[in-house]
C-alpha positions in Angstrom: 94.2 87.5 106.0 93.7 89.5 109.4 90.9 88.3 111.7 87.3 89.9 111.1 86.7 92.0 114.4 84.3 90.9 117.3 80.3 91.1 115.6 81.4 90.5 112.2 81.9 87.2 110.3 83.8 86.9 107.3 81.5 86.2 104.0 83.4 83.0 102.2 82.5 84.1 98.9 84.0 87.5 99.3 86.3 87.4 101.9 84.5 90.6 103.4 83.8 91.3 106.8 80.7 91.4 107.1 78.1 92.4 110.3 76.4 89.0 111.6 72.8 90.3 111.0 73.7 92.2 107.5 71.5 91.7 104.5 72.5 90.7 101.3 76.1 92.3 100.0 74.7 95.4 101.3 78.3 97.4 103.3 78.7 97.2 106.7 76.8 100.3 109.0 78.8 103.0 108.7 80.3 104.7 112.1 78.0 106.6 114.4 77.9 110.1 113.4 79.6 112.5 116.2 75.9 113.9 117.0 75.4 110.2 118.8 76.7 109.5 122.0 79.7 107.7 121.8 82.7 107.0 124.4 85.6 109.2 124.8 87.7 106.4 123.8 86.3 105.9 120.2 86.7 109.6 119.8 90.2 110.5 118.0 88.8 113.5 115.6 91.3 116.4 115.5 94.5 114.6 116.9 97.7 115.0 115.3 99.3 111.6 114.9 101.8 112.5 112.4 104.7 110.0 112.8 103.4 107.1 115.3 104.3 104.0 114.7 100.4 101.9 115.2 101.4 98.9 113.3 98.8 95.9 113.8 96.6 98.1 116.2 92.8 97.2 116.2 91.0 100.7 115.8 88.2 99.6 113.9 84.4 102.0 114.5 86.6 104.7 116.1 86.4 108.5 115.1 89.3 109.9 113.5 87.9 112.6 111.5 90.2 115.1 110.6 93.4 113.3 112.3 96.9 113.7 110.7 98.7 110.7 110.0 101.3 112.5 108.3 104.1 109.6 107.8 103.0 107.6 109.9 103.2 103.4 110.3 100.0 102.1 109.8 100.9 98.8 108.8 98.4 96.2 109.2 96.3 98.1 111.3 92.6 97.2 111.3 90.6 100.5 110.8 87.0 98.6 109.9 84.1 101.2 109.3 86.1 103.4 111.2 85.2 107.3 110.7 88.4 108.7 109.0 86.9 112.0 107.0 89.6 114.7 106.2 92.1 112.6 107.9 95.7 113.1 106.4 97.2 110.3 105.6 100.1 112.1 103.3 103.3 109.7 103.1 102.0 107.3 105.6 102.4 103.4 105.0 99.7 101.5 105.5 100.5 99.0 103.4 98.5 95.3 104.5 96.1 97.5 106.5 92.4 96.7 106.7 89.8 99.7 105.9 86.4 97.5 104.7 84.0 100.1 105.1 85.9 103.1 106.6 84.6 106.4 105.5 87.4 108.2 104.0 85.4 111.2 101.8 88.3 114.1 101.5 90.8 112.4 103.1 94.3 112.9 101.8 95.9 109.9 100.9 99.0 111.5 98.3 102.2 109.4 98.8 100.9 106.6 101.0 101.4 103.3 100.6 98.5 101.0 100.5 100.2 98.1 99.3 97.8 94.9 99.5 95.6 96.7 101.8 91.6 95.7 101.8 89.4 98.2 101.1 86.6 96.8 99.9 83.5 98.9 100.5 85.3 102.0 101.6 84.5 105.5 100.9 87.1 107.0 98.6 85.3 109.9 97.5 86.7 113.4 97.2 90.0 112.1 98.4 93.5 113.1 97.3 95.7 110.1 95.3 98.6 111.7 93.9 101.4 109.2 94.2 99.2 106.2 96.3 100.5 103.0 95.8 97.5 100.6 95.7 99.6 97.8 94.3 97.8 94.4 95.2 94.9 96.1 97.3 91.4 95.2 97.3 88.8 97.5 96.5 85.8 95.8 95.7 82.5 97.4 95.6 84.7 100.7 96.8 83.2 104.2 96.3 86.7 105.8 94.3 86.9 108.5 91.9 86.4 108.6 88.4 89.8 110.9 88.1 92.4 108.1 88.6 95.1 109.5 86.2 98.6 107.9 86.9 97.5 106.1 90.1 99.5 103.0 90.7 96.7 99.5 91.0 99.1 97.1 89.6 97.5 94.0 90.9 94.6 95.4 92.8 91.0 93.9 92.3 89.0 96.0 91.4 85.6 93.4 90.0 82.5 95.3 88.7 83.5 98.6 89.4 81.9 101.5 87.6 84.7 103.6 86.2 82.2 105.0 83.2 84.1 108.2 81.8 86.7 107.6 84.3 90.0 109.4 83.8 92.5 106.7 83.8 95.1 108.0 81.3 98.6 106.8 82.2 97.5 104.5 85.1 98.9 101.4 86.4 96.5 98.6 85.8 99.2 96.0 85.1 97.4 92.3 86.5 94.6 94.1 88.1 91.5 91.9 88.4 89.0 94.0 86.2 86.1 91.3 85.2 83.1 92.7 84.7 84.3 96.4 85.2 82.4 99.2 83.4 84.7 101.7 81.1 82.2 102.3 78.9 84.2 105.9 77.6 86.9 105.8 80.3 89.5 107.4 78.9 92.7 105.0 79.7 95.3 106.5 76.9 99.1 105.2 78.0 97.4 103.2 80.5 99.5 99.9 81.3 96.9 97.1 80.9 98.9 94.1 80.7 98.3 90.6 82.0 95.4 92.8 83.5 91.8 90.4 83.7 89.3 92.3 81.8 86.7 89.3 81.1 83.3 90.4 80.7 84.5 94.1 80.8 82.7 97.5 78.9 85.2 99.3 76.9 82.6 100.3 74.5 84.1 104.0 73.4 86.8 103.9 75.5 89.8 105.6 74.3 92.6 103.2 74.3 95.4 104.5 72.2 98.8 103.8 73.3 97.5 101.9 76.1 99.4 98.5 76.9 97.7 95.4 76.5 100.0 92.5 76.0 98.4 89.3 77.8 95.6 91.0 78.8 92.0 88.7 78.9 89.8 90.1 77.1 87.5 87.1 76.2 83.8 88.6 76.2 84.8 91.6 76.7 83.0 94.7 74.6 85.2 96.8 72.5 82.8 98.6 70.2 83.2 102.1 68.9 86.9 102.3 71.3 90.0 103.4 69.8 92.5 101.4 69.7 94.8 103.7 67.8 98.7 102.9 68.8 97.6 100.6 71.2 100.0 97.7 72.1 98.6 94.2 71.2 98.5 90.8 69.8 95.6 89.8 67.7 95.2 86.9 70.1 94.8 89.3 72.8 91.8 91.0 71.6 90.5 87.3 69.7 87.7 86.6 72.1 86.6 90.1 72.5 83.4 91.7 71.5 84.3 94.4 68.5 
């Protein structure tokens, strides 16, 4: 797990970095806004970085507002509450890289790879996922979309997320850690649900027919009113759920 940068701590329950003086689980400060005096340095908006290789680079708070990152190598880079709105991030690999708390509303994120990468509080909003790999990332207490449709997060964890009326049809949630989640009328047809944790998840009226849900933990989970019509299971699976 990469280092938590200088005036941050890592929370032991979490694993989040976290600022020394925050309050509660509250997310870190997000970066200053341009209208606030800031150093040349921290300000990357409007570069075209399509192609660099910044592996393992520490730009965490910076401003990279409406940078290209076309295809770039991004891997393991530390981008902490960094300012990365509009950025374009199409085909780049930042698998392993570390984005708690950056601010990515409308970036385009289509064909990366964010492979095990933490983004726990981030700011997914309004972005573009077509083809992201989120295999094995962590997005805990993330801001995503509701309109996840065939997004790979195989593995990911993804606790107490509100996904109500999400549109999940077709996704990738094999293994993904979903305790507590709400799907309360998510729609997750042909969704790939197995070995997926979904203790203490809301499915009530979710539409779950032809989704796959061999091994998946169910146990206190609430199935009322979903459909369940072609869906792949064992009666074990669903034994402990609520129904």
């Amino acid at each position: 797990m990469p280092r938590c940068p200088k005036g941050t701590r890592r929370n032991k329950k979490t694993g989040i970095c976290e600022p020394n003086k925050s309050k509660g689980t509250q997310r870190s400060k997000s970066p200053k806004s341009s209208s606030t005096k800031s150093s040349d340095k921290d300000d990357m908006s409007n570069k075209d970085l399509s192609g660099k290789d910044l592996s393992n680079k520490e730009l965490s708070g910076k401003n990279f507002s409406n940078t290209k990152f076309v295809k770039s190598t991004l891997i393991g880079t530390e981008f902490i509450n960094a300012n990365l709105k509009g950025a374009n991030f199409k085909g780049a690999n930042l698998s392993a890289a570390v984005l708690e708390g950056a601010d990515l509303e409308g970036a385009n994120l289509e064909g990366a790879n964010l492979k095990d990468a933490y983004l726990n509080y981030a700011n997914l909003r309004n972005t573009k996922l077509k083809g992201a790999n989120f295999t094995g990332a962590q997005l805990d207490c993330a801001k995503l979309l509701t309109k996840l449709e065939g997004v790979n997060l195989s593995f990911t964890r993804l606790k107490s997320q509100k996904f109500e009326n999400a549109k999940l049809k077709g996704a990738n949630l094999k293994s993904a850690d979903l305790r507590g989640i709400n799907l309360r009328g998510a729609d997750l047809r042909g969704a790939d649900l197995e070995e997926a944790d979904l203790r203490g998840a809301d499915l009530e009226n979710a539409d779950l027919r032809d989704a796959k849900l061999h091994g998946a933990n169910l146990k206190g989970a609430t199935l009322y009113g979903a459909k369940l019509k072609g869906a792949k299971y064992e009666d074990e699976d669903i034994e402990f759920a609520d129904m």
